[in-house]
N, C-alpha and C positions, 0 to 999 in steps of 0.2 A: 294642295297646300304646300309652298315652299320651306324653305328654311328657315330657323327660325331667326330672328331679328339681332343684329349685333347686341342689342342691350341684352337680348338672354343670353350672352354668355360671360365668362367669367376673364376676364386680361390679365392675365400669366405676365413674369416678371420676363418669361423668354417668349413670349404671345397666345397665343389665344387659344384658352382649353376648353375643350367640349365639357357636357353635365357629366358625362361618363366618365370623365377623369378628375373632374372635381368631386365626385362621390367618392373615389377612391383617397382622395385627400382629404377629403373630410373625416375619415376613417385612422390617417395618418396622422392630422393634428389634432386630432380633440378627442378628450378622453373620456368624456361621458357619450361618444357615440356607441350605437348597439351594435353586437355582433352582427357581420351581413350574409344574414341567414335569409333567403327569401322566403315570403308567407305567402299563398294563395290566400286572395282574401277576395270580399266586394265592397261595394260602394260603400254598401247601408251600414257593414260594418266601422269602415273606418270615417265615414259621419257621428257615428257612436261611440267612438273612443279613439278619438285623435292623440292623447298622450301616449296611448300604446302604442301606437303606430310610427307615431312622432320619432322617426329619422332611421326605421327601420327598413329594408330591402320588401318591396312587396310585387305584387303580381295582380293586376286586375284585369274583366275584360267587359270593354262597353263602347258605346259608339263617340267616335273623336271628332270633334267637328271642330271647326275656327268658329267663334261669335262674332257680331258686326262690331263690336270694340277691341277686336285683335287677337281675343283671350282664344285661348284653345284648351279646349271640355271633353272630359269624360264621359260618358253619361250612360245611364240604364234606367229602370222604370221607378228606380227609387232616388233618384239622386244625381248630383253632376259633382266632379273635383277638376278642379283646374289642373292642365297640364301643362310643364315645361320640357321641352322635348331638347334632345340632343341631334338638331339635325332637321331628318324631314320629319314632317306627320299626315302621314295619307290618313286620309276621311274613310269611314265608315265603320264596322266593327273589328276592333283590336285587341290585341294583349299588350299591356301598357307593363312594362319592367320598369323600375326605377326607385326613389326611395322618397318616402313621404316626409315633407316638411311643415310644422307649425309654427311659422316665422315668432310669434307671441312666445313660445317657448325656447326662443333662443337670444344669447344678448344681443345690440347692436353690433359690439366687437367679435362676434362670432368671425373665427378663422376663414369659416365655410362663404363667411359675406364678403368678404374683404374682395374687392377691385368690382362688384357689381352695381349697377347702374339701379337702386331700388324702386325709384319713382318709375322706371320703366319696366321691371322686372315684375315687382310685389305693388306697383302701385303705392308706396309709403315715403312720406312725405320724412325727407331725413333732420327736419328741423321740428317735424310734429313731435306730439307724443307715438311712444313705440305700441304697436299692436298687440291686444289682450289674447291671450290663449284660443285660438281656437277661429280666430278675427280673419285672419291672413293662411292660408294655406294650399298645398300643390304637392303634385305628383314629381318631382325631380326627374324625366324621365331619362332612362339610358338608353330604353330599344324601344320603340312600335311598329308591331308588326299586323298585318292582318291575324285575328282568328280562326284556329284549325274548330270545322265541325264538331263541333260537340258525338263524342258517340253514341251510338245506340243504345237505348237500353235492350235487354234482354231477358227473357221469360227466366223467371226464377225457378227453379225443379224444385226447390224446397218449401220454397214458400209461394204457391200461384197466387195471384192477383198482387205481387208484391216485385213488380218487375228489376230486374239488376243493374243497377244504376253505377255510374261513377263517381265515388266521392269527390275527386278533384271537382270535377264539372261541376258536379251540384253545389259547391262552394264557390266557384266562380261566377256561375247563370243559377243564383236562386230564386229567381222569381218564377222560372220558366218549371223549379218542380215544387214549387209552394203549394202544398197542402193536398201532396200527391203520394199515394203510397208505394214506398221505393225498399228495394233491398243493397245493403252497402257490404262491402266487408274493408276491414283496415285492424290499423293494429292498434292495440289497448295500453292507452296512456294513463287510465286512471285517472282521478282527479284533477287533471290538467297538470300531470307531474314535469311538463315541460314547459310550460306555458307557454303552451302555444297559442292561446285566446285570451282575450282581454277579461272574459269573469265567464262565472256559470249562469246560467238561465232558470237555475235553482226550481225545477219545476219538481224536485224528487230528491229523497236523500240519498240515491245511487246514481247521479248523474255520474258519465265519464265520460271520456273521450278517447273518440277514433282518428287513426291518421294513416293518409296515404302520402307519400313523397312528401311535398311542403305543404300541405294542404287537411287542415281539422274541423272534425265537426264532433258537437255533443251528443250524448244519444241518453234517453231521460225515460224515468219510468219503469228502470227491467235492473234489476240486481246484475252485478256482472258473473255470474255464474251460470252454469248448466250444464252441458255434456258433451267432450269431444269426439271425434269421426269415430272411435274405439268405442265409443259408451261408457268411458271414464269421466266420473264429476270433478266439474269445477272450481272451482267458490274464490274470485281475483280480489286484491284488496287494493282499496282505492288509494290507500297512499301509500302499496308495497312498491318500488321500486323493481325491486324482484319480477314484479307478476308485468310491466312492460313490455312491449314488444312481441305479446302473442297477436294473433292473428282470428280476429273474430269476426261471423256473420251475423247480421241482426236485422229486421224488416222493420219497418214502421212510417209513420205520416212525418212530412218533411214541415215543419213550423220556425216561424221568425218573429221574432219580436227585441226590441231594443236593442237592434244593431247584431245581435247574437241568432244562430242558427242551429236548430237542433232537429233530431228524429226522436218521434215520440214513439217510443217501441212497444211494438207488438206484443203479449205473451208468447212466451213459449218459440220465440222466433231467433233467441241469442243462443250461438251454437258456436264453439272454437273449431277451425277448420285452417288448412295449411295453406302457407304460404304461396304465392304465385311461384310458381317452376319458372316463368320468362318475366325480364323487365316490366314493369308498366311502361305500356305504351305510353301511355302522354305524357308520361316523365322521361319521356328519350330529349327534350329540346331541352332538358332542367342540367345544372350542373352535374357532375359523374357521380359524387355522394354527396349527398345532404344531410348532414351530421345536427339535429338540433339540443342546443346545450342545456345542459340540467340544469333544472330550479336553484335558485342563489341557495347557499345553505343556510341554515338557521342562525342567526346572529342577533344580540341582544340589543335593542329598540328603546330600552327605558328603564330608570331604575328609580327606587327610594331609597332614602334619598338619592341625590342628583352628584354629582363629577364635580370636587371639591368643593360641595356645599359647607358652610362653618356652622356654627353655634348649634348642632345635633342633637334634638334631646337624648340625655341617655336610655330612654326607656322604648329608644326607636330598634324595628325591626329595619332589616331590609327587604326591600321586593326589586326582582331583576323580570324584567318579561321577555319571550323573546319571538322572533318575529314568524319562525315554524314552528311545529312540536319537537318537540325532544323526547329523547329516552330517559327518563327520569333514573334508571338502571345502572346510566353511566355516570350518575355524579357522582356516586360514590367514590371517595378519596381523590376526585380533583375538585373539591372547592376546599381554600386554603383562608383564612380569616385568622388575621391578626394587630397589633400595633405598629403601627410603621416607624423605623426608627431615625428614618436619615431625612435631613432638613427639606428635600422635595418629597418627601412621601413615598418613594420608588422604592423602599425596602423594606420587609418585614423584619422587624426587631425580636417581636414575642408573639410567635405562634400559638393562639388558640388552642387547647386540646379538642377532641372531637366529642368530647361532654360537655364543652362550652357555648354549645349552639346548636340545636336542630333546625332541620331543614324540611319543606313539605313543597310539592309541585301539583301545582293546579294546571291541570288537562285542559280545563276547558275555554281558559284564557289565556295560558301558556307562561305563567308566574312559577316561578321560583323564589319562594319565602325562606327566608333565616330569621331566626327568634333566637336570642341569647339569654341564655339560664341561669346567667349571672350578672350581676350588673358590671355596666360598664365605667372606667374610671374619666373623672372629667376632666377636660382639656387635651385629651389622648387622639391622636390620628388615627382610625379603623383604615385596614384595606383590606378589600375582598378579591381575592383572585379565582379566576376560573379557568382552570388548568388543562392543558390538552389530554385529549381522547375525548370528551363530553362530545354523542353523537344524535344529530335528529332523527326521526324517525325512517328517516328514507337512508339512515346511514353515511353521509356526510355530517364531515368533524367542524364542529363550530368551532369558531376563530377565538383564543384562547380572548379574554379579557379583564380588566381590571379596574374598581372603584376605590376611591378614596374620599372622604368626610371629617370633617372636624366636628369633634365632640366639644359640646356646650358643658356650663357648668350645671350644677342642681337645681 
């Protein structure tokens, strides 16, 4: 298979740039792109949750072939993604590098589109309507290479009949250990405190997740607790921040369903155990560190009333929710509630006393209630502020914030 067709590429105002360097400017001009963090991933997954993936750095491996309409394809036992290659694309099985696009989730005037030829590129007709989510989409690719052999598995010593398997691999090639009994070891993310995966598989209320270099998978059914190489116990907490980046082994049956991948664990098989002494091998062809970024932090999603709503009744509370947990510990003395006194609302005139109002936070939906103990006067502008230090659970500081309302009459 040659190179790929002048219309895949993109016409530079100084000439003609590869995929490879229009990912990297794609990076430059737009500001809703995602960090380019790459993710081992497979097919099935990113069939199953294209916004997630949508325009992130990813890593898959399956057989590439050209089709008799031009198109050149991913493909494995579950699935095919169209590939746009930077260059050549030799036929057979690959590691496909590049970065996932869902044209439906981007505008026409997208930066990234600008000088490409679409009816040749995406097939889309630039006088039609634009394509729905999920309608149009491709692997952007910047490298294809042949695939290195999967490695061996290896005789588990701790757990027999539970052979030691590769995490990466088995995220890469999961059909090949679907519904096979494997032993993994990686380190403990917790809850998906990184999001690394698009949702949980919700098979157990102790789901969490394992990770090797870029590459995650869930492990379901087994509390994250038990006893390290010393015979010291456990007990990791799924949304401690803290308790990340240990290093644990655990055996169980390799399961897939909706796009998501998981090990259904063993009893008595989760053991923390030390770190590899040498590199991972298969991660010698990956960037030098692969740093993936912590969870957004908790930041407030909705309130009662709404962002200069008018005519309020006075006998209203407020409800702020917000989009992590919080520590309900820290509001104390920075929520500020009072009259605002200058003609945009921007400043508190008559502070509230802190017998003017209690406050209650529900855990289980992540609301923060105010109820005022006295009545309010009508026609008066309320503002509520939420003042720094308030921290989520995981210990990042929510982004300080502020509401304003017009009070109605009686």
């Amino acid at each position: 298979m040659g190179p790929a067709p002048r219309a895949r590429r993109l016409l530079g105002k100084h000439g003609v740039l590869g995929w490879a360097s229009l990912l990297v400017l794609g990076f430059c001009v737009s500001g809703d792109a995602q960090t380019p963090v790459r993710r081992a991933t497979n097919i099935a997954a990113i069939l199953a949750y294209p916004n997630f993936y949508h325009l992130r750095s990813i890593l898959v491996v399956g057989t590439v072939a050209q089709q008799p309409n031009g198109d050149i394809r991913v493909s494995d036992s579950v699935g095919s993604l169209r590939v746009i290659p930077d260059g050549s694309a030799p036929d057979g099985l690959n590691e496909v590098r590049g970065q996932f696009w869902d044209i439906g989730r981007m505008k026409s005037d997208d930066p990234r589109l600008a000088g490409m030829d679409l009816p040749a590129t995406f097939r889309i007709d630039p006088d039609g309507a634009w394509p729905r989510p999920g309608e149009v989409t491709a692997i952007m690719a910047a490298n294809i290479a042949p695939a290195a052999p999967a490695p061996a598995a290896i005789e588990s010593s701790s757990n027999p009949g539970f052979p030691l398997v590769s995490l990466r691999s088995l995220v890469l090639d999961a059909s090949r250990y679907l519904d096979q009994k494997v032993t993994l070891t990686g380190q403990y993310y917790g809850r998906n405190l990184s999001g690394d995966l698009p949702e949980s598989p919700a098979q157990s209320r102790f789901d969490f997740v394992l990770r090797v270099a870029d590459a995650s998978i869930w492990v379901t059914n087994l509390r994250p607790r038990g006893k390290d190489s010393k015979g010291r116990e456990f007990d990791l907490g799924l949304d401690a921040r803290l308790d990340t980046g240990k290093w644990l082994r655990v055996s169980g049956t390799v399961r897939q369903g909706r796009g998501l991948l998981w090990i259904e664990g063993e009893a008595n098989t989760l053991a923390m155990t030390e770190a590899p002494t040498q590199p991972v091998a298969e991660a010698a062809t990956e960037e030098p560190s692969i740093r993936v970024p912590a969870a957004p932090a908790a930041e407030v999603v909705f309130s009662a009333p709404t962002e200069d709503e008018i005519d309020v009744s006075l006998a209203t509370n407020v409800r702020i929710q917000f989009s992590r947990d919080v520590d309900p510990a820290t509001f104390k003395g920075r929520i500020r509630v009072g009259y605002a006194g200058s003609p945009d609302g921007s400043l508190i005139a008559e502070t509230f006393p802190a017998d003017k109002f209690k406050t209650a936070y529900r855990a289980a939906n992540r609301v923060l209630e105010l109820n005022f103990t006295d009545p309010l006067t009508q026609f008066r502008t309320v503002k509520v502020e939420l003042l720094e230090g308030i921290l989520g659970t995981d210990k990042q500081e929510v982004r300080p914030w502020t509401l304003t309302f017009l009070l109605g009459g009686p």
